[in-house]
N, C-alpha and C positions, 0 to 999 in steps of 0.2 A: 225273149226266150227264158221260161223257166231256169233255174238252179238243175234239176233234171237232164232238161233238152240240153242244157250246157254237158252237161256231165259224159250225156253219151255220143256227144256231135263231133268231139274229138278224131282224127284221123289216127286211133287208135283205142284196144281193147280196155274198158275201165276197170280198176278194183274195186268192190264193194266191200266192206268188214261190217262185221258185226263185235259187239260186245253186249255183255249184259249190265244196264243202269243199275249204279250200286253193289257191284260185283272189283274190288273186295269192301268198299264202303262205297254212301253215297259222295263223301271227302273226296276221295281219291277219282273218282268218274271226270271228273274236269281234264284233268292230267294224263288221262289215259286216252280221250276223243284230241286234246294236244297230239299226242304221239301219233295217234291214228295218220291226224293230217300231216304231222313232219315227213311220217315215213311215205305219203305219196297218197291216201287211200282218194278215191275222187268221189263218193257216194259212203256213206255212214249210218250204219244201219245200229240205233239202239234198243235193246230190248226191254219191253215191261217186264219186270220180274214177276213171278207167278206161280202156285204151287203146284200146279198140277201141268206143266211143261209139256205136254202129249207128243209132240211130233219131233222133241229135239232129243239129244243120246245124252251119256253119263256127262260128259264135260258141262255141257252148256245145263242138264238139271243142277250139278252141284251148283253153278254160280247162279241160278235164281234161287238156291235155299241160301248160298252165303248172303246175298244183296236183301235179302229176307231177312234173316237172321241182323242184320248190319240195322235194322231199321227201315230200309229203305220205303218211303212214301210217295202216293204218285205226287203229290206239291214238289217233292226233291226231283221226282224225273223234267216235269216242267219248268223247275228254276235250273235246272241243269244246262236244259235244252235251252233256254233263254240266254245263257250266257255264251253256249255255244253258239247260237247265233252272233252274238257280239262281239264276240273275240274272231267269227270265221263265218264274216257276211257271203261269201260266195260258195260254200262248201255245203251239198246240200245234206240233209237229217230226214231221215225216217225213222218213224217209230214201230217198233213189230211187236207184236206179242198178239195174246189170246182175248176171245170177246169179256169175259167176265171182268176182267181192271177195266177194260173201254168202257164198256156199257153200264157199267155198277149205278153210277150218275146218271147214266141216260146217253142216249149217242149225241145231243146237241150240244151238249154240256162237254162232252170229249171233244167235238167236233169246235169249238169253241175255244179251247184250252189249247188245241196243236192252233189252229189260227193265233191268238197271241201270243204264240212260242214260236211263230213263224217257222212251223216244222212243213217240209214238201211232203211227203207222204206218207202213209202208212200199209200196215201188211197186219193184217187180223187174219192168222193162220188155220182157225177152225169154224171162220163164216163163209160157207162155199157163196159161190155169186146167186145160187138158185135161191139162198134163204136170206141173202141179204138187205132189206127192207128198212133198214135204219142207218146204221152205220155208214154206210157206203154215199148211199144218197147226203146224208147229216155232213161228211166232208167234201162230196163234190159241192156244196152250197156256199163254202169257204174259199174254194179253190184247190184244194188240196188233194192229192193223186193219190188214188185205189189200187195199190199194188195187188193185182191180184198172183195165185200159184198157180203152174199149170204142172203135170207131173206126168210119169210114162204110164199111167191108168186115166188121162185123161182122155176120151176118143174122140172121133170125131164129131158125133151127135154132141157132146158137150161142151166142146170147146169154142163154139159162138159166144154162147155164154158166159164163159171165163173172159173174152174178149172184150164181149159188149161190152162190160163196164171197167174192163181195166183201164188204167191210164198212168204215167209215167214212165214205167218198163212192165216186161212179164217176169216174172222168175219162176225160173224152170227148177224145178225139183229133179235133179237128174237121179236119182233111187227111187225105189219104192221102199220109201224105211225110214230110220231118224237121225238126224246132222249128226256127222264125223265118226261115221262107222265105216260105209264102204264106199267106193268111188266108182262112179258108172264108167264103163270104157269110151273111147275117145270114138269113136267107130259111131258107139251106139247115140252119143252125146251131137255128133255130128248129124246124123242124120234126123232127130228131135226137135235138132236147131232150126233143121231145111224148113222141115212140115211148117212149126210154126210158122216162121217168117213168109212164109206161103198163105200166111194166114191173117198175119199183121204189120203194121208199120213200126209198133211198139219196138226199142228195143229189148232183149233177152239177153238177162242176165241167169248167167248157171251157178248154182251151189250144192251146197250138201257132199259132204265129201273131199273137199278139196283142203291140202291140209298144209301141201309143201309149192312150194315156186317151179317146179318141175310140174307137179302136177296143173297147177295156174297158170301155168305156159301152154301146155299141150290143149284147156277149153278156152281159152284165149285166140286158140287161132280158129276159131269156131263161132264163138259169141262175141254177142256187143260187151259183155260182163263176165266177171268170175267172182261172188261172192265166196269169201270165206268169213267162218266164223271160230268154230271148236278148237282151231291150232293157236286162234291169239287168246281164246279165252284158259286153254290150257298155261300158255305165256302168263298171263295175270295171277293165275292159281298158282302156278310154281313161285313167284316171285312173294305172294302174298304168302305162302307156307314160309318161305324164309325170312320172312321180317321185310323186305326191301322195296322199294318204289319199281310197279311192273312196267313205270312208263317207257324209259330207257329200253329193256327187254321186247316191250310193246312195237317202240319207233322201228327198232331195227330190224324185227321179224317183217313189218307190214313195208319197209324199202325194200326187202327184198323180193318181196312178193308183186311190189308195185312193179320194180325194173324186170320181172321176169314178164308178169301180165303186159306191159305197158309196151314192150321191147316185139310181144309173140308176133303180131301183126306184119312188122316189119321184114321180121323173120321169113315169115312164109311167103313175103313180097317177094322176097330179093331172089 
C-alpha cells in the first residue's frame, strides 16, 4: 500500500495542509513540515514557489514572493523534501505548484528529481488532463501520483477525463475562485462529493476555503479529506512579521484542526 492509500484507508476523515517551500525562508521550511506533522496533518502538501500564482488569493501569493524573495531554489525544495523524507518515512509529500518551475528542465528531469526525493505526488494546477502530454505521463513512469483538480465547472462530458488519469486522490476545488477567500456551503460541497464518488474509487479531498476547525469539521463529515492551506500560511506570516519561529504557532493551529477533521466522522457516526 502506497504512503497515499495509507493515508486515506484510515477509518476516518484525513487533514491535508499545505505550505509554501521557503515561505519565510528556505532555513525555516524543515521546522515548519516538523510541526505540520506534530500537529496531526496525515497528507503534506508543499508548494513550488512561483511568480505568477494564478489560482491562489492574497495569503498564499504573498508567501511565494516572500519564499522568492528569501532565495528560495528548486535544489532547496528537493533537498528539503529529501530530508523530509528522512526524518518522516511514513508521512506522505506532494508537491503542488504551476507547469513553468516543473517543466523549465523538461518533465523527465522533474519527474526524476520527485523520484529521488521520494515525493508521492504531485498537483500541476494549470495543466488541465486534456493538454497534458508530458508531465503526467513523465511521473506515472516513476510511480508517482497525478493529483489531478476537479472543480464545480467541471461537467460531466469532462470529468472522465479528469479521472482517467488521476491517481492518488481527487481534489475538489469546492469554489470557483482562488484559496482562502470564500467557502462553499456544506449543502453544496455535499452533494459534489456524491457525483464524484459516483464516479470514482479515488478518494476526495476538499479545499479552498477552509480556514478554521469548525469549518474542517463540517467537509469532513462529507469527504475522504479536508485540505487546508491560506489559514497556516497566514500562521507563518504573522509569526515571521514578528521575528519569531512560526513552528510552535504552526503545531498547534494544525492539532487543532487535525482533532476537529479526524474527530467529524465519528461524529456523525454516533
Amino acid at each position: 500500500m502506497s504512503r497515499l492509500s495509507a493515508a486515506f484507508s484510515k477509518s476516518r476523515p484525513a487533514l491535508v495542509t499545505f505550505v509554501t517551500c521557503g515561505d519565510p525562508s528556505p532555513s525555516a521550511t524543515p521546522a515548519i513540515l516538523d510541526a505540520l506533522v506534530e500537529g496531526g496533518a496525515d497528507v503534506i502538501e508543499l508548494g513550488i514557489p512561483f511568480t505568477d500564482p494564478m489560482a491562489d488569493g492574497p495569503a498564499i501569493q504573498r508567501a511565494n514572493l516572500r519564499s522568492l524573495a528569501a532565495g528560495t531554489r528548486t535544489a532547496d525544495i528537493f533537498a528539503i523534501a529529501n530530508g523530509f523524507r528522512a526524518r518522516h518515512p511514513d508521512v506522505p509529500l506532494v508537491l503542488m505548484g504551476y507547469a513553468n518551475p516543473m517543466l523549465r528542465r523538461g518533465a523527465a528531469w522533474f519527474a526524476d528529481a520527485c523520484a529521488g526525493a521520494d515525493v508521492d505526488g504531485v498537483i500541476c494546477v494549470d495543466t488541465p488532463a486534456e493538454e497534458d502530454g508530458a508531465l503526467g505521463p513523465a511521473l506515472r513512469s516513476q510511480g508517482i501520483a497525478v493529483i489531478r483538480l476537479a472543480t464545480p465547472t467541471t461537467d460531466a462530458e469532462r470529468l472522465p477525463t479528469v479521472l482517467g488519469s488521476a491517481s492518488g486522490f481527487l481534489y475538489y476545488v469546492s469554489v470557483a475562485g482562488i484559496t482562502g477567500m470564500q467557502q462553499a456551503a456544506s449543502a453544496a460541497v455535499a452533494q459534489a462529493v456524491a457525483k464524484l464518488k459516483a464516479n470514482t474509487d479515488l478518494p476526495i479531498a476538499v479545499g479552498f476555503g477552509v480556514r478554521t476547525p469548525e469549518q474542517a469539521a463540517a467537509i469532513a463529515e462529507v469527504a475522504d479529506g479536508v485540505v487546508v492551506g491560506s489559514a497556516i500560511v497566514d500562521v507563518i506570516a504573522a509569526a515571521a512579521a514578528d521575528g519569531v519561529d512560526p513552528a510552535p504557532a504552526v503545531a498547534n493551529l494544525v492539532r487543532d484542526l487535525s482533532g476537529a477533521v479526524h474527530a467529524a466522522r465519528k461524529e456523525m457516526a454516533a
